[in-house]
C-alpha positions in Angstrom: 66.5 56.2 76.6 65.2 53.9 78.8 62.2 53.5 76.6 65.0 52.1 74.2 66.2 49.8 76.5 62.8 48.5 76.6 62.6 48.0 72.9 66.1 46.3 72.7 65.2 43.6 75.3 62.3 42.4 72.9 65.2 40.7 70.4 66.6 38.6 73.2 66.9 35.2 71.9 66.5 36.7 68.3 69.5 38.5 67.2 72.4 36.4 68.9 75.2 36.9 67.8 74.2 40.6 67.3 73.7 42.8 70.0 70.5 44.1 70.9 69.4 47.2 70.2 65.9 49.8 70.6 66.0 53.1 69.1 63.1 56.2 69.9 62.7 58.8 67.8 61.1 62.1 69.3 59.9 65.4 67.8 58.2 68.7 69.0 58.4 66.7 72.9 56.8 63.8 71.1 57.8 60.2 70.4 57.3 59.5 66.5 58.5 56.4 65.9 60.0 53.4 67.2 62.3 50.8 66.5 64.4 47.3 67.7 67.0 45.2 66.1 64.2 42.2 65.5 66.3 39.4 63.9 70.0 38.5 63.0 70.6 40.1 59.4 67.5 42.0 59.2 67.7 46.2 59.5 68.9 47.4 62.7 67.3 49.2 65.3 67.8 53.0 63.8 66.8 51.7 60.1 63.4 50.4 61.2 62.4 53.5 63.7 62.9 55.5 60.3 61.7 53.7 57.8 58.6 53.5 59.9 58.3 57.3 60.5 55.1 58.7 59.5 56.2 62.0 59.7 59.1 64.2 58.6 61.9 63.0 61.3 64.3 65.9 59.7 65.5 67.8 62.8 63.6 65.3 65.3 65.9 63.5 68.3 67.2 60.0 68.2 67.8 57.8 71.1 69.6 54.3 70.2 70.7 52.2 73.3 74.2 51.4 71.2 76.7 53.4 68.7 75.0 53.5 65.2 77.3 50.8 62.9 78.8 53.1 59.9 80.2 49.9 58.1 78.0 48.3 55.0 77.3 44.0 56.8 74.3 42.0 56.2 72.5 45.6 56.3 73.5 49.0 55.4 75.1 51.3 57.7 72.6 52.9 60.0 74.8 56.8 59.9 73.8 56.7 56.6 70.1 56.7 56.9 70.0 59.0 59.9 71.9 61.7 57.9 69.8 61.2 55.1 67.0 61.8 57.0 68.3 64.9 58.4 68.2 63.7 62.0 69.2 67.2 64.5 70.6 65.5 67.4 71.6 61.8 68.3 71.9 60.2 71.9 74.3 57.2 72.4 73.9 55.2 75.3 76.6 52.9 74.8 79.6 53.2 72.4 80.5 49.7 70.3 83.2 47.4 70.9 83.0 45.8 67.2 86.6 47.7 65.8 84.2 48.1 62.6 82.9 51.0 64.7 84.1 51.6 68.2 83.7 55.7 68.3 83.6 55.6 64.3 80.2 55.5 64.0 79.9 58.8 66.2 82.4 60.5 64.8 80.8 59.6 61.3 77.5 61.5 62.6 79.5 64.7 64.3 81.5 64.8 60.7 78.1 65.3 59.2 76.8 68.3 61.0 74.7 66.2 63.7 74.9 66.6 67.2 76.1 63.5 69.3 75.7 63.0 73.3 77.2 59.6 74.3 76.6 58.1 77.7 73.2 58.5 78.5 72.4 55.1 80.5 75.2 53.9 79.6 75.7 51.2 82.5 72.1 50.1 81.8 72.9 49.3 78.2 76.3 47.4 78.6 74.5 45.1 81.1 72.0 44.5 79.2 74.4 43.1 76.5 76.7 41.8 78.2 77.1 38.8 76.2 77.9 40.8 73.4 80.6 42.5 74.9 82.3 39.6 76.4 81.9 37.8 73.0 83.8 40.6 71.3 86.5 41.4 74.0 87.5 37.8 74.7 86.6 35.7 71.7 85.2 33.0 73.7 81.4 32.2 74.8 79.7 33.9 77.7 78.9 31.1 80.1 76.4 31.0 82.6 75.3 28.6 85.4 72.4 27.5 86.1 71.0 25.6 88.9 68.6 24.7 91.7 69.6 23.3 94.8 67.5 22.7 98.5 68.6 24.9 101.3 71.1 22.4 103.0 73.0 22.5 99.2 71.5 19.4 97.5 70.4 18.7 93.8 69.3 15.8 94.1 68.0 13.2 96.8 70.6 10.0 97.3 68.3 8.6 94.9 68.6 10.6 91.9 64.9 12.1 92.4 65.4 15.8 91.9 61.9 16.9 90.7 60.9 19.1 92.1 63.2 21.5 94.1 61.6 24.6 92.9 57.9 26.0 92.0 56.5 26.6 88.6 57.5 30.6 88.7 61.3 30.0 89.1 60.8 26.9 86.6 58.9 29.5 84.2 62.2 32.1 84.9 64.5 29.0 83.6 62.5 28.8 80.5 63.7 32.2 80.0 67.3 32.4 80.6 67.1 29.3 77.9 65.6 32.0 75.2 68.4 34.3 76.5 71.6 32.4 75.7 72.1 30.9 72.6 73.1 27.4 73.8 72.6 25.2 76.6 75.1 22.5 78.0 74.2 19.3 80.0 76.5 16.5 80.8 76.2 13.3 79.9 75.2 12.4 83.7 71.9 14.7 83.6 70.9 13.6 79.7 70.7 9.8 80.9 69.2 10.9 84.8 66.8 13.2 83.7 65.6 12.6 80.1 65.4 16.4 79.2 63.9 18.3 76.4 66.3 21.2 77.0 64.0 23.3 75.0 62.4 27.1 75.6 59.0 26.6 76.7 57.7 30.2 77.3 55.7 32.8 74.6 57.9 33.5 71.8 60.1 31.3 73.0 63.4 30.3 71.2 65.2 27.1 71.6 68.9 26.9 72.2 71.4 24.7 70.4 71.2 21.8 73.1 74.7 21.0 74.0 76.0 17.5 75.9 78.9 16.9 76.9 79.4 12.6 76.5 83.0 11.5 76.5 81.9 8.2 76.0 79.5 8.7 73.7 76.2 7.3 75.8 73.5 9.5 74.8 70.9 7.0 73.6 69.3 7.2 70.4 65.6 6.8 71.9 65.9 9.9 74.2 64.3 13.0 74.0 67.2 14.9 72.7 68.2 12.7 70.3 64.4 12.1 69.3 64.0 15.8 68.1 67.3 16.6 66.8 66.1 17.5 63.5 63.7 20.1 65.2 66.0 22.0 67.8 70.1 21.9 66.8 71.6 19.0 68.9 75.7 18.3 69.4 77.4 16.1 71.2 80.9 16.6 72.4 83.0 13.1 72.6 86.9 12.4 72.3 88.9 11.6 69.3 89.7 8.0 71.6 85.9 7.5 71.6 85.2 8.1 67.5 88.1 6.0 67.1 86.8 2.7 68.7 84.2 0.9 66.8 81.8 0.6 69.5 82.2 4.9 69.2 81.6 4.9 65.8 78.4 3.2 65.5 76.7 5.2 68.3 78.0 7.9 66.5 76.8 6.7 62.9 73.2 6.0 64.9 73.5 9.6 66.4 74.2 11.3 63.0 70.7 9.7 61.6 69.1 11.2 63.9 70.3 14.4 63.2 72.7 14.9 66.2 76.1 16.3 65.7 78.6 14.8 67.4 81.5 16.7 67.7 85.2 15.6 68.9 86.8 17.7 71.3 89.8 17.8 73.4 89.4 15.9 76.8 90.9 17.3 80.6 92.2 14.6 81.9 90.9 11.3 83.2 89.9 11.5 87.0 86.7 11.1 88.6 85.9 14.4 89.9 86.1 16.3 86.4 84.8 15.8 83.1 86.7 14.6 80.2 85.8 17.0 78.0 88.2 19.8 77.9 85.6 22.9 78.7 88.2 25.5 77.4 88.1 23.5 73.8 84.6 23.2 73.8 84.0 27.0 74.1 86.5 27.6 71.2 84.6 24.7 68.9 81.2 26.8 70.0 83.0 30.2 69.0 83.8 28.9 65.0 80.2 28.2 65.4 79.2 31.7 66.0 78.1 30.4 69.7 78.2 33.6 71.7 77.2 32.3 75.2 76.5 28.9 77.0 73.6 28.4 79.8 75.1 25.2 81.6 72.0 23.4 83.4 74.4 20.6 85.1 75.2 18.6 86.7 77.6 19.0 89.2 80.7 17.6 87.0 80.4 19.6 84.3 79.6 22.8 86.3 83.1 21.7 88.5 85.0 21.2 85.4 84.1 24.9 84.2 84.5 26.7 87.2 87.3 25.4 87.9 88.9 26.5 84.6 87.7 29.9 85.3 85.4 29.8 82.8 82.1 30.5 84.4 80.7 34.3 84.0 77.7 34.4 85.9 75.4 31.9 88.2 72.1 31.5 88.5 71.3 30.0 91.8 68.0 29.5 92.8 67.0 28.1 96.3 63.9 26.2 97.3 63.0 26.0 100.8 63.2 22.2 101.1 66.4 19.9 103.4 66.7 16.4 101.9 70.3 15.5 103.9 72.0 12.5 103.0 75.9 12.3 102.6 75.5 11.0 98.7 73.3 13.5 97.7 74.5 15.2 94.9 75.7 19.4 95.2 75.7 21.8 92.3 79.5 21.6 91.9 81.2 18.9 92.7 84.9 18.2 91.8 87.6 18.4 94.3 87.2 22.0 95.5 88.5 24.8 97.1 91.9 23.9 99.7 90.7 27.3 101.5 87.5 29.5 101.7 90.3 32.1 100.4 90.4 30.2 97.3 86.7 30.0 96.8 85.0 31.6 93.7 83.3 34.9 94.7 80.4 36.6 93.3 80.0 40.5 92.7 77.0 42.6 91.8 74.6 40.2 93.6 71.0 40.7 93.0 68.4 38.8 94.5 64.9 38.0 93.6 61.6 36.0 95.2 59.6 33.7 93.0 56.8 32.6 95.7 59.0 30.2 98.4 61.9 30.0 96.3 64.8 32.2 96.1 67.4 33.1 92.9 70.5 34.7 93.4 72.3 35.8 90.6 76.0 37.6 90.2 79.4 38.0 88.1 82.1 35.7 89.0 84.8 37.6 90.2 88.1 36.6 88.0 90.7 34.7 89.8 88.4 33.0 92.2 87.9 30.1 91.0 88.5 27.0 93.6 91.9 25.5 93.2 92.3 21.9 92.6 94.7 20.2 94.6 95.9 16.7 92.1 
């Protein structure tokens, strides 16, 4: 099984908004084929370990790291093709929350004469697809935070430089949380500071459907983003107010040749410490979009306006061993905050991890701790 697990991690970034999934099969004590869910609507991880068999698999083992689907989708049902292939025994790490099979596509397997142990690693496989779960029990994105700050809790210096806080390895681990979610959200502040690409610069790299959040519509038509919006999927979320004006429209018109979407969404209100755009909205817009998780990169409005709408999943925090002071440097959330340390946001399962000097710490935000707002 944990083998499997192996496998299934080599579709990250590839079968979004499926989840991903490594299958072993193993006969006579030996390990005769293998298989992964490779790409969105191509054959699941089961179909391609047998279909690849050079040998007879009838009364062989089968690991798969998640229930086998017993419904016909883009692909046919993978219980079909292990009963065909006379499969003797079946081990499930992690039962499915699509209701298409949820327990169905075991029972489907006992009902056949196989042999079904379910739990195997289990843990191990839900985490690893965590996005996929969330997606299907809430309906709503997985959202992620990412950022770098200096050890006394800066961003940036008072001048805007922020390049660089970290070293190349921890940049190099950001290149690959960028192939692991599907999308990646900027606000308008960092697309006109920093200029990024917002692309997935590692081996086998995927790029994410870039994301800005522009209430005012001030992305400019000569930046990078904008530049290769016919290459990597670009939208821009403004207001209905904004698309209204005329001044909106033709940055919008300029935008759309380019190749950017621009979007309207709902806005959260007009004071200085949030953004306008209405993060819960934006989520749901993503979801019609088959968007199953957001990797927000900043800045510090955007990643307040989230948080505080309890909205944030997990953080990426990384830490570089650097002190730049100064009271108008910018933090990683900014926004009004927390009344009391009680009302603080909270992380659980922490883990923590060195690349060279720098530091990430990464964990699940506990629900009902995000800081409270006082208007």
């Amino acid at each position: 099984m944990r083998r499997a697990l192996e496998l299934a991690k080599r579709g990250e970034g590839h079968v979004s908004p499926n989840p991903m999934v490594g299958c072993v099969v193993v006969k006579d004590g030996r390990i005769i084929s293998e298989g992964y869910h490779e790409k969105v609507g191509e054959y699941h991880a089961e179909r391609n370990a047998l279909l690849r068999c050079e040998e007879d698999p009838a009364g062989a083992d089968l690991y798969v790291t998640l229930e086998p689907c017993c419904h016909y989708g883009r692909t046919p049902p993978c219980t079909e093709i292990i009963i065909e292939k006379g499969i003797g025994r079946v081990f499930v790490a992690a039962l499915d929350v699509n209701p298409l099979v949820a327990g169905k596509g075991v029972q489907a397997l006992r009902d056949a004469g196989i042999e079904v142990t379910t739990g195997i690693l289990e843990q191990e496989a839900i985490d690893l697809n965590e996005v996929f779960y969330h997606y299907f029990e809430t309906h709503r994105p997985f959202v992620a935070m990412k950022y770098a700050m200096t050890l006394d809790g800066k961003i940036a210096c008072h001048t805007g430089d922020s390049q660089w806080i970290t070293g190349p390895q921890s940049r190099a681990c950001v290149h690959g949380l960028r192939k692991k979610y599907s999308s990646i959200l900027v606000g308008i502040g960092t697309a006109l500071a920093d200029d990024p690409m917002l692309n997935c610069r590692t081996d086998e790299g995927v790029d994410p459907v870039r994301l800005v959040a522009d209430s005012q519509l001030r992305l400019p038509p000569d930046s990078q983003l904008a530049q290769t919006a016919k290459d990597i999927p670009t939208w821009v979320f403004t207001t209905e107010e904004t698309l209204q004006s005329a001044k909106g429209r033709e940055r919008a018109e300029a935008l759309n040749r380019l190749g950017v979407d621009v979007i309207p969404c709902g806005y959260a209100g007009t004071t200085d410490y949030r953004s306008r755009i209405d993060p819960s909205h934006l989520l749901g817009l993503l979801a019609e979009r088959d968007i199953d998780s957001v990797l927000i990169e900043g800045g510090g409005t955007v990643n307040a306006s989230f948080l505080e709408a309890g909205l944030v999943d997990r953080v990426y925090a990384f830490l570089g061993p650097k002190l730049v002071g100064g009271a108008d440097s910018k933090s990683p959330v900014e926004g009004k905050g927390a009344a009391r340390m009680a009302d603080a946001a909270e992380l659980t399962n922490i883990e923590v991890e060195r690349f060279e000097d720098d530091i990430l710490i990464t964990g699940r935000v506990k629900k009902g701790g995000a800081p409270c707002s006082q208007d």
